[in-house]
N, C-alpha and C positions, 0 to 999 in steps of 0.2 A: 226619650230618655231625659229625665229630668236628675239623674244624679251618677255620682258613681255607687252608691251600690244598686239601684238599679240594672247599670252596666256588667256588675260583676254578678248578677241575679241570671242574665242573658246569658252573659261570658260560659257559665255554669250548664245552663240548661243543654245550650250547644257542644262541648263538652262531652255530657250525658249522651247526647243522642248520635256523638260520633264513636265514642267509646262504652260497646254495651256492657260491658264489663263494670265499669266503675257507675252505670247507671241504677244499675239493683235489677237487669233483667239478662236472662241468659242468652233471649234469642231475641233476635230484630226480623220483623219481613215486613219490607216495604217493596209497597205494588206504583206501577210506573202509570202515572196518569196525567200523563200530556194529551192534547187531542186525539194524537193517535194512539194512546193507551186508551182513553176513553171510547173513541167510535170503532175500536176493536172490541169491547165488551171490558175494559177492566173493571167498573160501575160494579158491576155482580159479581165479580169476582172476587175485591174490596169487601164487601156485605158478605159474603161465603166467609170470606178467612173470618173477621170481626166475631159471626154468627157462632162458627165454630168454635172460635178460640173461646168467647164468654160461656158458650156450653159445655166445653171442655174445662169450663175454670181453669183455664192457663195465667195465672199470676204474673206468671215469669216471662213472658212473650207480650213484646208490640207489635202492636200492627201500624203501620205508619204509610204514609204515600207522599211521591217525589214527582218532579216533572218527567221527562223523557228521558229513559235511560240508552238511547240511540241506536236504537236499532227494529226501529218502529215496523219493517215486516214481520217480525217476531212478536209483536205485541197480542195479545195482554204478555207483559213480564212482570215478575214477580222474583224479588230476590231472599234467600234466608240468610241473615249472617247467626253466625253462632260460635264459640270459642275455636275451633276446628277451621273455621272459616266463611266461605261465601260457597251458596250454589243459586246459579241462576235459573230460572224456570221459563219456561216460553210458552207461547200458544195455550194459555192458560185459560180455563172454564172453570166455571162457581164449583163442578164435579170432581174436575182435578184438583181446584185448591182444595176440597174437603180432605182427600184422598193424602195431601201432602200434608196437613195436620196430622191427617193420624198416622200415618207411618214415618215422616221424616220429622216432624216437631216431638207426636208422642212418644215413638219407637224407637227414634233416632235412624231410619231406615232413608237416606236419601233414595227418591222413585226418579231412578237413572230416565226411563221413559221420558219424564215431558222435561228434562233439562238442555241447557241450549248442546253438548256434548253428544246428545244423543242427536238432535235435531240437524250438526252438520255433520252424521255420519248418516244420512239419507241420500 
């Protein structure tokens, strides 16, 4: 940082990316990719949602990624935020997430199945 509005260029983007509302995007999903997101398979499952969403022409949707969302036996994780709120996703595959594009991004159908909810009623 070499000024303040620099700072206030940051201040902004962070901001954005914590409130998706006032960012101009309706839905957020960000995939957990700390090591043990990664050497669970999050890598292609990251590239699934991305693939998806630009083939879907989803304008309105980020796809973003974070370090460990903590609770690395459940990994790959994948979170949706959306005005409604948060669902979390677990044990996630490039098949599942295509599956959660189109029924809980495009449909708005959250897929109870592979959410962490379902996952400790086993």
């Amino acid at each position: 940082m070499k000024s303040l509005a620099e700072l206030a260029k940051i201040r902004e983007n962070a901001i954005k990316k914590v409130d998706i509302r006032s960012g101009g995007k309706s839905t957020r999903i960000v995939v957990g990719m700390a090591t043990c997101g990664i050497s669970a398979g999050a890598r292609p499952v990251l590239t699934a949602l991305l693939e998806e969403v630009q083939k879907r022409n989803l304008s309105d949707v980020e796809v973003t990624q974070t370090g460990c969302i903590g609770v690395c036996r459940l990994e790959p994780i994948v979170e949706v935020y959306t005005e409604e709120g948060k669902v979390t996703y677990v044990e996630m595959s490039p098949e599942k997430a295509a599956r959660v594009i189109a029924e809980h991004i495009v449909n708005g159908q959250v897929v109870s199945e592979f959410t962490i909810g379902a996952y400790e009623e086993k």
